[in-house]
N, CA and C atoms as an extended XYZ file, in Angstrom:
222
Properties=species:S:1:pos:R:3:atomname:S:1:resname:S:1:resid:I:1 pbc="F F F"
N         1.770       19.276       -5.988 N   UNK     1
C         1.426       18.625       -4.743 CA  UNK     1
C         1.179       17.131       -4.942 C   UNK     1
N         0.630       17.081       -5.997 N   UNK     2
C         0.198       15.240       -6.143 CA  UNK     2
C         1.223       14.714       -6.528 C   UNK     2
N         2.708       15.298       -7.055 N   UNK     3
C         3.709       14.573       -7.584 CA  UNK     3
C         4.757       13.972       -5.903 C   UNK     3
N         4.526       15.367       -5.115 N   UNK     4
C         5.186       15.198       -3.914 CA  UNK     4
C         4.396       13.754       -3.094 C   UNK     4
N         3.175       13.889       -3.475 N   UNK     5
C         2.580       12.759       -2.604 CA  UNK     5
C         2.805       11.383       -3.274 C   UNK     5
N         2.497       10.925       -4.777 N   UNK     6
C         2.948        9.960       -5.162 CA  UNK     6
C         4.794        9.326       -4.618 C   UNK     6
N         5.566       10.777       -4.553 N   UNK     7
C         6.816       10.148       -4.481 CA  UNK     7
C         7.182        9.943       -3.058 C   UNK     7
N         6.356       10.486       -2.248 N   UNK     8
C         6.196        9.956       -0.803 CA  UNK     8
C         5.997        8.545       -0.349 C   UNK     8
N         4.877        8.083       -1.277 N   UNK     9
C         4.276        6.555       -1.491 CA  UNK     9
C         5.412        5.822       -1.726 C   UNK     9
N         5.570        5.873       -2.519 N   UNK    10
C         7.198        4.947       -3.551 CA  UNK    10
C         7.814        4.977       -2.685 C   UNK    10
N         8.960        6.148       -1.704 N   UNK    11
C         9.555        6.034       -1.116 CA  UNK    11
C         8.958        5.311        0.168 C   UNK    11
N         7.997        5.354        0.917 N   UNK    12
C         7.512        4.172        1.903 CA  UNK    12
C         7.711        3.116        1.809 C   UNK    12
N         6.907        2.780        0.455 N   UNK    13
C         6.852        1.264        0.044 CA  UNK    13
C         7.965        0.701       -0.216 C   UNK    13
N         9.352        1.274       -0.738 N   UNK    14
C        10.874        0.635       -0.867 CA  UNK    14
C        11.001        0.550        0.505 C   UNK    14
N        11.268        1.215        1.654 N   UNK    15
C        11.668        1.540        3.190 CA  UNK    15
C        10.817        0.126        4.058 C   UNK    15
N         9.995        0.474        3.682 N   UNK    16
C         8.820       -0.587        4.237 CA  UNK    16
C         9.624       -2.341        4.025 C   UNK    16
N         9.830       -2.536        3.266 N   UNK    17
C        10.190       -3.611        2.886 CA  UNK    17
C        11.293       -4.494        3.761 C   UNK    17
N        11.939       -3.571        4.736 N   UNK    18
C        13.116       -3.581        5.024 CA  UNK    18
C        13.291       -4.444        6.598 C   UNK    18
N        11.624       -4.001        7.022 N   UNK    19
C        12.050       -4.783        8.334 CA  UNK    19
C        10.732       -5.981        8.369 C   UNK    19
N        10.625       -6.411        7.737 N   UNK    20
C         9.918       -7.963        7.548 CA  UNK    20
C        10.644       -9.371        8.323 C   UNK    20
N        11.668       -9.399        8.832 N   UNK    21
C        11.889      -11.073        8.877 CA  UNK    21
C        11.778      -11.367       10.237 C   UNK    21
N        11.110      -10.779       11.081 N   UNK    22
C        10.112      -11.663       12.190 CA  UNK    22
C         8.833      -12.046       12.277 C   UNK    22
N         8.285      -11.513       11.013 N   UNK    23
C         6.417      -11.392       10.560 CA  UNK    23
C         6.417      -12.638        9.967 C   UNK    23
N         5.198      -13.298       10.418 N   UNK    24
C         4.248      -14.110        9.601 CA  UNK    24
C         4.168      -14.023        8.950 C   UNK    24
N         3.603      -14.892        8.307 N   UNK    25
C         3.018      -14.707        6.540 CA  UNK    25
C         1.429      -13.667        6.818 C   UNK    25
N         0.860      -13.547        7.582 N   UNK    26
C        -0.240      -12.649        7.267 CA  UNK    26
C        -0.156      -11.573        7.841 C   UNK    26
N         0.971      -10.822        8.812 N   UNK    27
C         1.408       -9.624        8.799 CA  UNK    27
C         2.335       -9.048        7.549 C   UNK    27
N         2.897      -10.261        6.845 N   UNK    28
C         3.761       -9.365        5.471 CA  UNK    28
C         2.756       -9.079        4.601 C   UNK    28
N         1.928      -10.072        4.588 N   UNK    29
C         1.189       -9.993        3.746 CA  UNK    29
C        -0.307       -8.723        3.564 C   UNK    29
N        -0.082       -8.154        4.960 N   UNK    30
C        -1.001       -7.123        5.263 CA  UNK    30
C        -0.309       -6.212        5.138 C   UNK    30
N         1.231       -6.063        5.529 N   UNK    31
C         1.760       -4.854        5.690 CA  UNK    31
C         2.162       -4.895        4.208 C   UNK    31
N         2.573       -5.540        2.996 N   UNK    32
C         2.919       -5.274        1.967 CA  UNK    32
C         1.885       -5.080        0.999 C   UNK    32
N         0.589       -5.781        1.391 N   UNK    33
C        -0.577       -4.938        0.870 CA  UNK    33
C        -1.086       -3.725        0.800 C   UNK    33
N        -0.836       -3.807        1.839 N   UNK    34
C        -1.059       -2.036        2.557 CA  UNK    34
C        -0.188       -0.870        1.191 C   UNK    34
N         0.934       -1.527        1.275 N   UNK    35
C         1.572       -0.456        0.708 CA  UNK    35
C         1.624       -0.520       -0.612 C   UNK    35
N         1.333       -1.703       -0.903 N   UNK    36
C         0.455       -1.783       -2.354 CA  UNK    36
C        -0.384       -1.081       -2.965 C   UNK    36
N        -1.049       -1.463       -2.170 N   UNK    37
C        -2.421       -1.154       -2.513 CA  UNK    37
C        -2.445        0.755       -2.088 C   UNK    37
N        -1.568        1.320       -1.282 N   UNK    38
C        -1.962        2.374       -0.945 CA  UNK    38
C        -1.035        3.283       -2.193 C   UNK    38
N         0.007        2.261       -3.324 N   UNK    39
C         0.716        2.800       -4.217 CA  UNK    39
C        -0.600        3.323       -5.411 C   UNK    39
N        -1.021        2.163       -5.441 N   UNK    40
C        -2.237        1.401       -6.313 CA  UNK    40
C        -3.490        2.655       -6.300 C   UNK    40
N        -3.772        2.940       -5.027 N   UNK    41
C        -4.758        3.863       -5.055 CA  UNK    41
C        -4.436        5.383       -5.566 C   UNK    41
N        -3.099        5.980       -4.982 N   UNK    42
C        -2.584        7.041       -5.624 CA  UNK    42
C        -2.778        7.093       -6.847 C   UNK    42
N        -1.954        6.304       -7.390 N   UNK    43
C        -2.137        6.311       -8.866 CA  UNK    43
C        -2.879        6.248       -9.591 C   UNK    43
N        -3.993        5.434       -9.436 N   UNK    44
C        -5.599        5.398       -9.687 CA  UNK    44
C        -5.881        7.192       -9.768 C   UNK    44
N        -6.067        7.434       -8.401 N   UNK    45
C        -6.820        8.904       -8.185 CA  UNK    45
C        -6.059        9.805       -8.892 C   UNK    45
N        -4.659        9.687       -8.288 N   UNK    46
C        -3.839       10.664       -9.648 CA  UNK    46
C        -4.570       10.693      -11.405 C   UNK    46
N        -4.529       10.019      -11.906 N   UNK    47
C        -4.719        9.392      -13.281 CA  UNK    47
C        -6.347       10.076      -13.131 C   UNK    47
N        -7.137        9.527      -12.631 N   UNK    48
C        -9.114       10.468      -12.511 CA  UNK    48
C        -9.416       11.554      -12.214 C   UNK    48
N        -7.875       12.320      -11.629 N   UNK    49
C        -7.379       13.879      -11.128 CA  UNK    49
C        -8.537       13.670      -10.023 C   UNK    49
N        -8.911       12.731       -8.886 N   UNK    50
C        -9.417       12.544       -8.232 CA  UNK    50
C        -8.077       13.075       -6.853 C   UNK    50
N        -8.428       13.013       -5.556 N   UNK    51
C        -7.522       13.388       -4.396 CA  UNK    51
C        -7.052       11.923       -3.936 C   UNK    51
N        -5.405       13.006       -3.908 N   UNK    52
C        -4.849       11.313       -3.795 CA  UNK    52
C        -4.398       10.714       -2.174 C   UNK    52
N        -4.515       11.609       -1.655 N   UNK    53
C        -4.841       11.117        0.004 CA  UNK    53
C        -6.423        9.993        0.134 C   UNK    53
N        -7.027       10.130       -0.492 N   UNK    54
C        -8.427        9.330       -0.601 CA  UNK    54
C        -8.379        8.159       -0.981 C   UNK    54
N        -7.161        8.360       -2.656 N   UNK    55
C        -6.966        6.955       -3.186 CA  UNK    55
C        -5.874        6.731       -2.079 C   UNK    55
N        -4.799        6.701       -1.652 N   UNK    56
C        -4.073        5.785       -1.030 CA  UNK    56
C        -4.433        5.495        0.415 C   UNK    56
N        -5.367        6.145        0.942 N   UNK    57
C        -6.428        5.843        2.270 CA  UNK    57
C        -7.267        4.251        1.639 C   UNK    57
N        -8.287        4.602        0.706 N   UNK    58
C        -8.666        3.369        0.193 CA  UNK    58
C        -7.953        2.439       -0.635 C   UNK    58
N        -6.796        2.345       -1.161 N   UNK    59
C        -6.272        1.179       -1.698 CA  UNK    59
C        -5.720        0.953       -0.446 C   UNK    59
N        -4.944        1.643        0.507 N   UNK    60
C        -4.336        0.701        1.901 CA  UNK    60
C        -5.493       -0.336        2.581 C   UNK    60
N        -6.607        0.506        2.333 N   UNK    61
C        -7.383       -0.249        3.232 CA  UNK    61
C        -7.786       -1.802        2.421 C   UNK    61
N        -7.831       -2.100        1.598 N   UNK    62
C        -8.364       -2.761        0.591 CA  UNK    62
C        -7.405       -3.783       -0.073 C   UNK    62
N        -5.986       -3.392       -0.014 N   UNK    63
C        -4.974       -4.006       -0.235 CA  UNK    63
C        -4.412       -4.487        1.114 C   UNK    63
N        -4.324       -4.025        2.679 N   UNK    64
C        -4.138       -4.963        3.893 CA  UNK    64
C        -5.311       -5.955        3.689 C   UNK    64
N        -6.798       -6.045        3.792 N   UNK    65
C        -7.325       -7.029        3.743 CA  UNK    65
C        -6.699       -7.878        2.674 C   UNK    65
N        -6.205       -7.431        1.454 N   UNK    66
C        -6.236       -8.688        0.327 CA  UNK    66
C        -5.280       -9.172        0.932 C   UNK    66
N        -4.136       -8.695        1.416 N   UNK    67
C        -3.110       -8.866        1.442 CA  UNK    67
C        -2.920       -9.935        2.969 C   UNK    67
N        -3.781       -9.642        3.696 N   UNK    68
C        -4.031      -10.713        5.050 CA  UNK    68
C        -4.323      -11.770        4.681 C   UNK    68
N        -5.779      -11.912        3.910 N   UNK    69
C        -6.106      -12.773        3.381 CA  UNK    69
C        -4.800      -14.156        2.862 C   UNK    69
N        -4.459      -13.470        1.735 N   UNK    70
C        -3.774      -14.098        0.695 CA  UNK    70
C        -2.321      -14.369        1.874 C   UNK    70
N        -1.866      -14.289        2.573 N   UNK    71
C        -1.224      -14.032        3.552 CA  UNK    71
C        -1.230      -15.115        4.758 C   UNK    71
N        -2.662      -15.164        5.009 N   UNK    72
C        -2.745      -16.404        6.343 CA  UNK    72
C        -3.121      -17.493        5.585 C   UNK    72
N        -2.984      -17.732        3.983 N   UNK    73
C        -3.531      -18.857        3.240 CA  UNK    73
C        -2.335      -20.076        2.960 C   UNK    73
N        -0.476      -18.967        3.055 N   UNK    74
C         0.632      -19.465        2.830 CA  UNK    74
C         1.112      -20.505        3.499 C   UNK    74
């Protein structure tokens, strides 16, 4: 089950990428955080055999802020 969910992630985050070129710099930068960070958290929780709906709930959340941030700074 956690392998199906990691490869769910991956596949978002390539797809995701795809419709960016009317966004701002702090919507790419939120929406590519997001999916960062929500790669970022899987893998984390995967790896602590922690639940990985939890980690990629909290790295999305945590990676759109960085990612706004760093984003409306461009």
């Amino acid at each position: 089950m956690r392998k199906i969910v990691l490869f769910g992630v991956l596949i978002l985050a390539l797809a995701g990428g795809s419709g960016c070129s009317g966004m701002s710099n702090t919507q790419k930068g939120v929406a590519t955080g997001a999916v960062l960070g929500a790669a970022a958290g899987t893998g984390i929780a995967l790896l602590a055999n922690g639940y990985a709906g939890w980690g990629a709930l909290a790295g999305a959340g945590v990676g759109a802020i960085a990612g706004g941030v760093i984003g409306s700074q461009q």
